[in-house]
C-alpha positions as protocol buffer text, in pm:
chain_id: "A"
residue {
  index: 1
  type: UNK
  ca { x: 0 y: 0 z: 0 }
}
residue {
  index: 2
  type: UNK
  ca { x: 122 y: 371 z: -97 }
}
residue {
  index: 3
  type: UNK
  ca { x: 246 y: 523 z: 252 }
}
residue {
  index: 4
  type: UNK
  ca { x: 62 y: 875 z: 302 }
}
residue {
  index: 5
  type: UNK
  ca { x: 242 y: 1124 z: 389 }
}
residue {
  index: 6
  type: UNK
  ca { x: 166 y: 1251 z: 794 }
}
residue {
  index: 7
  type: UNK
  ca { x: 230 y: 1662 z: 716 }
}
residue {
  index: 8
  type: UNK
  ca { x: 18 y: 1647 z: 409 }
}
residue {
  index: 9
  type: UNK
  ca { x: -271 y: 1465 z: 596 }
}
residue {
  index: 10
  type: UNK
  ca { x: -281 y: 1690 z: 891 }
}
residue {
  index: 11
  type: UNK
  ca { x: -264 y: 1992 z: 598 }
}
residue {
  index: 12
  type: UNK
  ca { x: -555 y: 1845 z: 449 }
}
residue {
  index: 13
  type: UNK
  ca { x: -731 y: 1812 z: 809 }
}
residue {
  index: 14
  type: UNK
  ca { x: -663 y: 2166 z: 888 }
}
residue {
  index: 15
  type: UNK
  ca { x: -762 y: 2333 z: 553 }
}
residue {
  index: 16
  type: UNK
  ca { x: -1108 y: 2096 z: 545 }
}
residue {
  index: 17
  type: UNK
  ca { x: -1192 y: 2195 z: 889 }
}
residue {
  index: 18
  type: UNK
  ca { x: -1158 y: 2584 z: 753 }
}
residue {
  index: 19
  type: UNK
  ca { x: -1447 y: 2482 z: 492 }
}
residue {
  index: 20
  type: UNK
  ca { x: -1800 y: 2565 z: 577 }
}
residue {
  index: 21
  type: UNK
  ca { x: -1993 y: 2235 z: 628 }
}
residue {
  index: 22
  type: UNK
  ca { x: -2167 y: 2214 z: 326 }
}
residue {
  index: 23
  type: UNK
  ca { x: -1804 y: 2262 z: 149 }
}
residue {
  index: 24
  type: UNK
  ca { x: -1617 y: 2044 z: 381 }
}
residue {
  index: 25
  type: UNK
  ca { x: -1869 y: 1703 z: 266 }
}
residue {
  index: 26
  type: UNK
  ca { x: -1794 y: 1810 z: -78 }
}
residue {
  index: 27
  type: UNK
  ca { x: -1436 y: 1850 z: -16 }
}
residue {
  index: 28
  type: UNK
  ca { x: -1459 y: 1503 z: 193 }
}
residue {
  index: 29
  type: UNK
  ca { x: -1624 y: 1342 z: -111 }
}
residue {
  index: 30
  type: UNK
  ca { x: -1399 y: 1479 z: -341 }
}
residue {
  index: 31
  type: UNK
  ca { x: -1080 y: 1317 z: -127 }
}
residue {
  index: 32
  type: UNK
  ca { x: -1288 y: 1018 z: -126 }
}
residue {
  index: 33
  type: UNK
  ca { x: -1324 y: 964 z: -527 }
}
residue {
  index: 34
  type: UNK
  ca { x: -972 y: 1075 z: -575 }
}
residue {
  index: 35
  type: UNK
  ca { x: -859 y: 778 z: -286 }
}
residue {
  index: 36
  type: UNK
  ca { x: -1078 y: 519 z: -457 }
}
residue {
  index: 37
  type: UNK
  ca { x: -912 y: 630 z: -849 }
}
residue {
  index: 38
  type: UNK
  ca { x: -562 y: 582 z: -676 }
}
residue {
  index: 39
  type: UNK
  ca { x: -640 y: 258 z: -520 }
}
residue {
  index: 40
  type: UNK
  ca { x: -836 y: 134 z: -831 }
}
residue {
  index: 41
  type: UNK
  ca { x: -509 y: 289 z: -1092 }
}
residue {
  index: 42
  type: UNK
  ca { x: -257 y: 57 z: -835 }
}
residue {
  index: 43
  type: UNK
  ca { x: -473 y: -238 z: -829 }
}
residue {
  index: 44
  type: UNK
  ca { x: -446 y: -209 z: -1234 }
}
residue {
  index: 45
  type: UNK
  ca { x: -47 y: -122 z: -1240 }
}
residue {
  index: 46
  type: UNK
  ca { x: 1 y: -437 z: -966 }
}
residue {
  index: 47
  type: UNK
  ca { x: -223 y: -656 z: -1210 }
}
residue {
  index: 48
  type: UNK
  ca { x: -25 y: -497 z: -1496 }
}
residue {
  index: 49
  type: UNK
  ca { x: 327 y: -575 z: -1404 }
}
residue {
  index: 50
  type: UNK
  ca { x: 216 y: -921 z: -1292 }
}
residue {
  index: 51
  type: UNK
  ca { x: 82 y: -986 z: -1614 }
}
residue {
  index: 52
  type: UNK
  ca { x: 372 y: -875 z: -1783 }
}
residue {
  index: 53
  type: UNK
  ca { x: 587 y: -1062 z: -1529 }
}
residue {
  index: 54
  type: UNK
  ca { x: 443 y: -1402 z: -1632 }
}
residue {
  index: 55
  type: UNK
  ca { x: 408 y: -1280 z: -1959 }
}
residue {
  index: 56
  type: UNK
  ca { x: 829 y: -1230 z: -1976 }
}
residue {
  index: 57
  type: UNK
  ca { x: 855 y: -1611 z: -1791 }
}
residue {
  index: 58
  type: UNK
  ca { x: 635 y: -1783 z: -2001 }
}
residue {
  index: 59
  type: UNK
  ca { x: 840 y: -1647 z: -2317 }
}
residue {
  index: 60
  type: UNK
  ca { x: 1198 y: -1696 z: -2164 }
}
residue {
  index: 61
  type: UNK
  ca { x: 1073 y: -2005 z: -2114 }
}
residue {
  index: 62
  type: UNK
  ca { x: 943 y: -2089 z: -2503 }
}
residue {
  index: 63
  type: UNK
  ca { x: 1285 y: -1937 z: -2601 }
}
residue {
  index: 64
  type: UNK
  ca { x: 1481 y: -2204 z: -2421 }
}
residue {
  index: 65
  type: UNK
  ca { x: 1340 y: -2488 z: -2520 }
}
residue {
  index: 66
  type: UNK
  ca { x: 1338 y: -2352 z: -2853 }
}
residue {
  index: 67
  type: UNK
  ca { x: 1701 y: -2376 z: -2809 }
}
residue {
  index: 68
  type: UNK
  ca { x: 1748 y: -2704 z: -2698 }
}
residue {
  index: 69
  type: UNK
  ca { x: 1567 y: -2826 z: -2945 }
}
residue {
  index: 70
  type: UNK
  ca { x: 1696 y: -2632 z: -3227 }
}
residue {
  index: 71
  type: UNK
  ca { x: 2039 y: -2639 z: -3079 }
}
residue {
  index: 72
  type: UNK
  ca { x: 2063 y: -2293 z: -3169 }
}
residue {
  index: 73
  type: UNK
  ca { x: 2202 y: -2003 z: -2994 }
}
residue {
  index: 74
  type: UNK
  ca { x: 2164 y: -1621 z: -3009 }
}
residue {
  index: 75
  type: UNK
  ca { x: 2459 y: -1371 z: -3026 }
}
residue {
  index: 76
  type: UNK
  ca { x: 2221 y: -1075 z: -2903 }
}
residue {
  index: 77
  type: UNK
  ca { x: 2408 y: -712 z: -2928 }
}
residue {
  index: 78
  type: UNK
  ca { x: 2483 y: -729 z: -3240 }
}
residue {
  index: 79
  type: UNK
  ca { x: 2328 y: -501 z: -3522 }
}
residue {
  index: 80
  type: UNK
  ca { x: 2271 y: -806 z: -3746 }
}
residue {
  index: 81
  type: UNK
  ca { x: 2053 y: -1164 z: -3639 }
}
residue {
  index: 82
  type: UNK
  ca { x: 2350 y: -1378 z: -3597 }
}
residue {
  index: 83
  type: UNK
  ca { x: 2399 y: -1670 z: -3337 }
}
residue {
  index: 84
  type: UNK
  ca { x: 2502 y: -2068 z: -3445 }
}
residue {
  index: 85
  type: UNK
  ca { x: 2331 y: -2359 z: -3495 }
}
residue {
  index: 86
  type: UNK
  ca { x: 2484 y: -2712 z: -3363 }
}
residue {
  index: 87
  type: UNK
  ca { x: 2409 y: -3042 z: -3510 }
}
residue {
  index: 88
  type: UNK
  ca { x: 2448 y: -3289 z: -3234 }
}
residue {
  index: 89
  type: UNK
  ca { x: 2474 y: -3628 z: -3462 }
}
residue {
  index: 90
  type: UNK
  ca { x: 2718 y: -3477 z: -3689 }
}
residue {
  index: 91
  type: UNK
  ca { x: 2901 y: -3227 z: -3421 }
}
residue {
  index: 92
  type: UNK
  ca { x: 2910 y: -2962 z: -3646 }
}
residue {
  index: 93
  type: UNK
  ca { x: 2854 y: -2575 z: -3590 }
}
residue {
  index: 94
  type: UNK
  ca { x: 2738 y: -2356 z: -3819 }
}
residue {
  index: 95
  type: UNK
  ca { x: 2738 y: -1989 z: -3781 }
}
residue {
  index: 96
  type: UNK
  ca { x: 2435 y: -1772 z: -3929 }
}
residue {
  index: 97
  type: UNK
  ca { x: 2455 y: -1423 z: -3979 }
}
residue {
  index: 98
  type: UNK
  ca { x: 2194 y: -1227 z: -4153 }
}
residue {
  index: 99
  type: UNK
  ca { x: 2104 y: -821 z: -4199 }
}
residue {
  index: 100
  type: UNK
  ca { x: 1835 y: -661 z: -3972 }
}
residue {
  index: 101
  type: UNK
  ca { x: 1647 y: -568 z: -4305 }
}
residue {
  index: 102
  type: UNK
  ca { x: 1579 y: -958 z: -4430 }
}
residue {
  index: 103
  type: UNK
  ca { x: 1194 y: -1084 z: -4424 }
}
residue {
  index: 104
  type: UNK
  ca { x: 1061 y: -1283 z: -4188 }
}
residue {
  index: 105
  type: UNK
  ca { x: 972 y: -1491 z: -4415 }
}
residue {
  index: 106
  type: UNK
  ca { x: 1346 y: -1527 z: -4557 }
}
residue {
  index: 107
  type: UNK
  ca { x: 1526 y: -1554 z: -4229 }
}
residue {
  index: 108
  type: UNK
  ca { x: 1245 y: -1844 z: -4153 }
}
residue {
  index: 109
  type: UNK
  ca { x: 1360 y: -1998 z: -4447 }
}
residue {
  index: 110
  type: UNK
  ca { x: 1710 y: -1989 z: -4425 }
}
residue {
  index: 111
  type: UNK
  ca { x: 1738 y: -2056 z: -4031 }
}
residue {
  index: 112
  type: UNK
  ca { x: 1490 y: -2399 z: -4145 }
}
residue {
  index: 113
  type: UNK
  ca { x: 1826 y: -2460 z: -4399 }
}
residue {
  index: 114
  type: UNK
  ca { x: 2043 y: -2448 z: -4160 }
}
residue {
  index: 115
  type: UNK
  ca { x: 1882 y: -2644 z: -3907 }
}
């Protein structure tokens, strides 16, 4: 839970209690609405990020046993798609290489060829 701040709650206190009563319920409600948007916006970011969380898990773990399958593995940092791809009955290792600018539907193609 978001910790509230003690000065600005007694501020708040002492400038509602300046209010006339008629102002002070509207000012009251007002607070009110504006807690239940900040509790309702940090329910959504908690259910966001957890969401993403198992979103990011679920496709680290798709990626890895796309690699152990494929035998294939990713030199990431690099301005091109480049990694290698091991055959495990043969023992070779190829190494792939390709521009950013290839289609997907080429770089499907020749990653299949290598593999």
């Amino acid at each position: 839970m978001l910790a509230i701040d003690p000065w600005y709650t007694w501020e708040t206190n002492q400038l509602t209690a300046m209010l006339p009563l008629h102002q002070r319920t509207t000012a009251e409600q007002q607070c009110e609405e504006v807690d239940a948007r900040l509790r309702s916006a940090t329910a959504a970011a908690r259910e966001a990020a957890a969401a993403s969380s198992s979103l990011a898990a679920n496709l680290k773990s798709q990626l890895a046993m796309y690699k152990h399958i494929t035998s294939t593995t990713w030199w990431p940092g690099k301005p091109t798609i480049s990694g290698t791809v091991s055959d495990t009955k043969t023992g070779d290792i190829r190494v792939f290489d390709f521009d950013q600018n290839i289609s997907q539907f080429e770089l499907v193609n020749k990653l299949w060829d290598l593999l």
